[in-house]
C-alpha positions in Angstrom: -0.6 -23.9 25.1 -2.5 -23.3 21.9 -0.3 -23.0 18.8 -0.7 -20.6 15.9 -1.5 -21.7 12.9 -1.4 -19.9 9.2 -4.5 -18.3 8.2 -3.4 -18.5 4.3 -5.2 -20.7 1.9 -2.7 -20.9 -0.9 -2.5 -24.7 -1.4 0.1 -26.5 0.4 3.2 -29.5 -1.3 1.2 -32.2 0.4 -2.0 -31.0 -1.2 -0.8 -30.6 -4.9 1.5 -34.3 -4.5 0.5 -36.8 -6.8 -2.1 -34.4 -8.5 -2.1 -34.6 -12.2 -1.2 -31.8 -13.7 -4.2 -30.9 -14.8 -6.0 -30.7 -11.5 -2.6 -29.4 -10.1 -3.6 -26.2 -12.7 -7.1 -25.8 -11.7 -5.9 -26.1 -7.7 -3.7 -23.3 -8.4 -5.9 -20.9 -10.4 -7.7 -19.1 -7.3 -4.0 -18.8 -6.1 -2.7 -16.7 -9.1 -6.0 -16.1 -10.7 -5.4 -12.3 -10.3 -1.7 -12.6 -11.4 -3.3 -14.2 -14.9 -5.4 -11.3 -14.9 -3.3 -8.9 -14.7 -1.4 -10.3 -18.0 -5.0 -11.1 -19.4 -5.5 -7.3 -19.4 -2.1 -5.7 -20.5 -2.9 -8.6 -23.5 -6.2 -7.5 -23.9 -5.3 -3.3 -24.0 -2.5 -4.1 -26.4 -4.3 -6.0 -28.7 -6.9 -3.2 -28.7 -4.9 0.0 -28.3 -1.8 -1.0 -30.1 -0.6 2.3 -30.8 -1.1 4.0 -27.6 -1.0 1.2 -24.6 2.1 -0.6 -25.1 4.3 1.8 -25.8 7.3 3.0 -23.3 5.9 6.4 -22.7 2.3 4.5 -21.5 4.9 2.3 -19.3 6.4 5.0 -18.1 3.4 7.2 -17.2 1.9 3.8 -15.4 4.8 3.5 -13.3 5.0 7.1 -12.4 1.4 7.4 -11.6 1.0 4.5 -9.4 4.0 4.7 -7.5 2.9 6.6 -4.7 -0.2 4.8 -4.5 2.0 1.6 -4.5 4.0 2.6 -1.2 0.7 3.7 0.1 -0.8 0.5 -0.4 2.6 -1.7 0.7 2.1 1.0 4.1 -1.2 -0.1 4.6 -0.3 -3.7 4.3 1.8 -3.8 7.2 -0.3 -3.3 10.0 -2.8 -5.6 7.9 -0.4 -8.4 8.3 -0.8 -7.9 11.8 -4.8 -8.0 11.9 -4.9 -3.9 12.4 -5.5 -1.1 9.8 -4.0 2.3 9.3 -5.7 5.3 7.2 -3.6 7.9 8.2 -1.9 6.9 5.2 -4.5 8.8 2.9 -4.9 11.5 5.3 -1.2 11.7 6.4 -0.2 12.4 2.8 -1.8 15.4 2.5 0.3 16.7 5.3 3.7 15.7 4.7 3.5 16.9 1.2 2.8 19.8 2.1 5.5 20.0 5.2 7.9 18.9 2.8 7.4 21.8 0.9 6.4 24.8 3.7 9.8 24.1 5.7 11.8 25.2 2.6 10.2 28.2 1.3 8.3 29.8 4.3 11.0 28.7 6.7 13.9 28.1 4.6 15.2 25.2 5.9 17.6 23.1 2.9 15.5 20.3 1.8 17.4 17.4 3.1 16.4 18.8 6.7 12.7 19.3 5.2 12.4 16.0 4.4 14.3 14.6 7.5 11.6 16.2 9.6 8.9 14.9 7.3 10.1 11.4 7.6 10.7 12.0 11.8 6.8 13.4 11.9 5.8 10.4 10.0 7.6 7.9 12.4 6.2 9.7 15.3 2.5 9.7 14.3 3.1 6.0 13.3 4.5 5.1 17.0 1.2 7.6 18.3 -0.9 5.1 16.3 0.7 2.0 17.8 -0.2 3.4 21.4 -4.0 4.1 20.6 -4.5 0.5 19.5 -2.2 -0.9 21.8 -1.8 0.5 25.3 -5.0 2.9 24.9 -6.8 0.0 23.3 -9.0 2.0 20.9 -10.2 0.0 17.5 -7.1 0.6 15.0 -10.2 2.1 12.5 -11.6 4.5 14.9 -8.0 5.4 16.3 -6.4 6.1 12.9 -9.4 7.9 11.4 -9.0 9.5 14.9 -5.6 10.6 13.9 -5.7 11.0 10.6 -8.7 13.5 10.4 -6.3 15.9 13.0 -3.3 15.3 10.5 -6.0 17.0 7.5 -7.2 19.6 9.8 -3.5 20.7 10.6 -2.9 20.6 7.0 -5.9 23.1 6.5 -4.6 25.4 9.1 -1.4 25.4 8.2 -2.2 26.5 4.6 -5.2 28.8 5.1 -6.8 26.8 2.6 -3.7 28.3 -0.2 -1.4 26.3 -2.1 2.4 26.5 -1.0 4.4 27.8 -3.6 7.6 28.9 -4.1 10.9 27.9 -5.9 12.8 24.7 -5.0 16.0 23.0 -5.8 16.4 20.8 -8.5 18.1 18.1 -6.3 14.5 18.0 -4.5 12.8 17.8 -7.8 15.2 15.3 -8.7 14.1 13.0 -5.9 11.0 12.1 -8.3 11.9 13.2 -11.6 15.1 11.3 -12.2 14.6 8.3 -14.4 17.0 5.2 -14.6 17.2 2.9 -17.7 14.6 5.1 -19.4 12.0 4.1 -16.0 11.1 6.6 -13.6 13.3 6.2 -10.3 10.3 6.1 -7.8 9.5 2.5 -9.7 13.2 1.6 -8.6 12.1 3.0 -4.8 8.9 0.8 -5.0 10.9 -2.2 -6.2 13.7 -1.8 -3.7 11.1 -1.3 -1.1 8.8 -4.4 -1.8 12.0 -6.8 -2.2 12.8 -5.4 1.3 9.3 -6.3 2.7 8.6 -9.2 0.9 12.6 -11.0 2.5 11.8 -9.4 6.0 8.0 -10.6 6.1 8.7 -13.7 4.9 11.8 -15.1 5.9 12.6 -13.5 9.6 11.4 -13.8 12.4 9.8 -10.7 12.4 7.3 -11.6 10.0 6.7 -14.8 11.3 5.5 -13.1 14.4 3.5 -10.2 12.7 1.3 -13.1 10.7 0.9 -15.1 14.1 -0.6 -11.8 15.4 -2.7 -11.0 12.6 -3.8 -15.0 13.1 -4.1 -15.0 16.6 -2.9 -12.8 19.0 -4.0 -14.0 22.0 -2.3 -17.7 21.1 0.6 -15.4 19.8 1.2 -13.6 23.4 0.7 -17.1 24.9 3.7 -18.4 22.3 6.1 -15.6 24.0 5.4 -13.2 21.2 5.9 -9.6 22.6 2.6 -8.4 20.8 2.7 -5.2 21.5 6.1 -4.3 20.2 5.9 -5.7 16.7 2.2 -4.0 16.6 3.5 -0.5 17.7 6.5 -1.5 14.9 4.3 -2.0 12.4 2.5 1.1 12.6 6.1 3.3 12.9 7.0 1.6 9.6 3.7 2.6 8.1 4.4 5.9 9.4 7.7 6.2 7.7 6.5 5.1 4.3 3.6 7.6 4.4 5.8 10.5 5.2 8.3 9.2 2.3 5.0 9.1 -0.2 4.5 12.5 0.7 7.8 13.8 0.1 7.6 12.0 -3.5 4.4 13.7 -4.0 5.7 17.0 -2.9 9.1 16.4 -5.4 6.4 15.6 -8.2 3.2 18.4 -7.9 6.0 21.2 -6.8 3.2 23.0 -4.8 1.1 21.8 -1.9 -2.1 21.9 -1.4 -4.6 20.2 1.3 -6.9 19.3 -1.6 -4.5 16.7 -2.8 -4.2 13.4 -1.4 -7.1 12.0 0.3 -7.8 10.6 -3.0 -5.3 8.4 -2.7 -6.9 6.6 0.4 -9.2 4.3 -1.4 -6.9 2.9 -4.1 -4.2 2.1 -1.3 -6.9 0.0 0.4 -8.2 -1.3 -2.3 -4.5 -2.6 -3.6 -3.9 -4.1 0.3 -7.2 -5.7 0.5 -6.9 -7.2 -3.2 -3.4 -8.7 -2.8 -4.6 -10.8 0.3 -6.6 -12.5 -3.0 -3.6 -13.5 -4.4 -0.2 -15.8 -4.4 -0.8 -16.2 -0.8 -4.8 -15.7 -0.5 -6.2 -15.3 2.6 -4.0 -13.3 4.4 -2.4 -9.9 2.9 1.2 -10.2 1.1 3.9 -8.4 -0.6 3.7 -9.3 -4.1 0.0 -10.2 -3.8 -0.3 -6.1 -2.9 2.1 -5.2 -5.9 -0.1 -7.6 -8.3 -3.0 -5.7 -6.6 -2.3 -2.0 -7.6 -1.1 -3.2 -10.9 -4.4 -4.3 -12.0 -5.8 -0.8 -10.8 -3.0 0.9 -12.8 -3.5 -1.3 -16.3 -7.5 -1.0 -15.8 -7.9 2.5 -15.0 -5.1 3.6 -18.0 -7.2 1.0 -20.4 -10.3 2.5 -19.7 -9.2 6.2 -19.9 -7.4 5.5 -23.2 -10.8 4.2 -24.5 -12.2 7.7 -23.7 -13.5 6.7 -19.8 -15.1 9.6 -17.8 -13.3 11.0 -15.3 -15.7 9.5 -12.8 -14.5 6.2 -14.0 -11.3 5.6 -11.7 -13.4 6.2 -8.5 -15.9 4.1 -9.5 -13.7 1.1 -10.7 -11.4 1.4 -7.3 -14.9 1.4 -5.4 -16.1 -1.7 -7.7 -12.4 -3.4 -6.9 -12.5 -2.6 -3.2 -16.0 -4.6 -2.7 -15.0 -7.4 -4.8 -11.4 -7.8 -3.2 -13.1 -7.7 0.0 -15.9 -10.6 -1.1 -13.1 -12.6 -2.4 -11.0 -12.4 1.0 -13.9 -13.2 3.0 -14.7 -16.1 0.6 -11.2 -17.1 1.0 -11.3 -16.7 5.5 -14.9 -18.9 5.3 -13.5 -21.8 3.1 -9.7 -22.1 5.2 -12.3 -21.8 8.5 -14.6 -24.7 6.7 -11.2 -26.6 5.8 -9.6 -26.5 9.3 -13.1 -28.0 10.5 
């Protein structure tokens, strides 16, 4: 029976024993080369912007900002561990914002039932996604752009191309504006979130089997791995962190509108596909993905606060996007050339 084997390149104990420390350093760098980076450029924008970069109310506009795409990006992540992709988590957004919104003030419903239903949507489109791929057998990329085109389409006809306004509670606005030792609380929800992901994924079972799947899955089914299960699983939980994006998003714009969030898409990807880079590169990863839309977050707020057009972001998430994915299939050929 053929066994499964990791399909990350971070360097090993055995390799890095009885290295001196110097080459222990330089075997290390492509491992946190990104992590240095990041520091490199919060150094570098401070030095340079010192009155406007590192400052509180820049950390606190970073961390507000970037949040949502954060839990976009850790959404897309999980069905990457598990060698599928989901973009109904650009395209999802735009509906449960608005549906978070809609239920309360064209149908009146009290916004803890509003965003229960959001969050139920979200899981069931996320368990629809898991049957495409898995029973249905349709390419995750042409089953969730499948999906996710219907989910924008519904948003459209649900809002007659109109923004949904009206007045909400404050204990829904709450939900995103509240802020906790002087930090925004949605950078609390990320952090709770990732320390959740990063304990299950790497230290249960469960994420053991999701990155022998992502590896292999035919040697994974062999192994007794119920494939299909954790796959389907995967794609609920991405599901369920889209919907909850879009109920932050709806908490923090206060209208809705199906010309807001598609362009979160590309920097979600872009932060999955450049954490598989880092601390564990070759294969994508929890903190790796955090690390990820941190760069994004300190190079777009850099740039703009040197004056940077507004065509700048798309451009450098574009930019990011083709590098992070040179540098992850750089990382696939050399394990493949290593294993030979």
């Amino acid at each position: 029976m053929p066994g499964i084997q990791s399909n990350a390149v971070e360097p090993t104990k055995d390799e890095l024993r009885g290295l001196s420390p110097g080459r222990k350093l330089v075997r290390l760098a492509p491992t946190y080369g990104l992590v240095i980076l990041m520091f490199g450029l919060i150094l570098l924008f401070s030095i340079l912007l010192p009155t406007t970069f590192p400052t509180m109310l820049n950390v606190r506009a970073i961390l507000s900002d970037k949040a949502i795409i954060a839990l976009l990006s850790l959404a897309a992540m999980i069905p990457m561990v598990a060698g599928r992709i989901d973009l109904t988590v650009g395209y999802g957004i735009v509906l449960w914002h608005i549906l978070a919104i809609s239920l309360q003030t064209v149908y009146g419903l009290p916004w803890p039932v509003a965003v229960a239903i959001v969050l139920v949507l979200g899981v069931v489109i996320g368990a629809l996604n898991g049957l495409l791929v898995e029973v249905a057998r349709i390419d995750s990329f042409i089953a969730t752009l499948g999906t996710g085109t219907i989910l924008y389409a519904i948003a459209l006809w649900h809002t007659g191309g109109r923004q949904m306004v009206g007045a909400l509670p404050d204990a829904f606005y709450a939900i995103n504006g509240t802020f906790v030792f002087g930090l925004p609380i949605t950078a609390i929800y990320v952090l709770v979130i990732t320390v959740v992901l990063w304990v299950a994924l790497e230290y249960t079972p469960i994420g053991r089997y999701l990155y022998a799947i992502g590896a292999n899955q035919r040697a994974a089914e062999l192994n007794g791995i119920p494939t299909r299960k954790f796959v389907i699983g995967a794609f609920v939980t991405s599901g369920l962190m889209t919907a909850l994006a879009g109920v932050l998003l709806a908490s923090k714009l206060r209208i809705g509108q199906a010309s807001v969030g598609l362009e979160f898409l590309l920097p979600a990807l872009v932060g999955a596909f450049l954490g598989s880079t880092t601390i564990k590169p070759g294969r994508v990863n929890v903190w790796g993905t955090i690390v990820g839309v941190m760069i994004l977050a300190v190079g777009i707020s850099g740039i703009q606060q040197f004056g940077g057009s507004f065509w700048v972001e798309p451009l450098f998430n574009g930019t990011t996007l083709l590098i992070a994915i040179g540098i992850a299939g750089y990382a696939q050929r050399k394990k493949g050339a290593k294993s030979k």
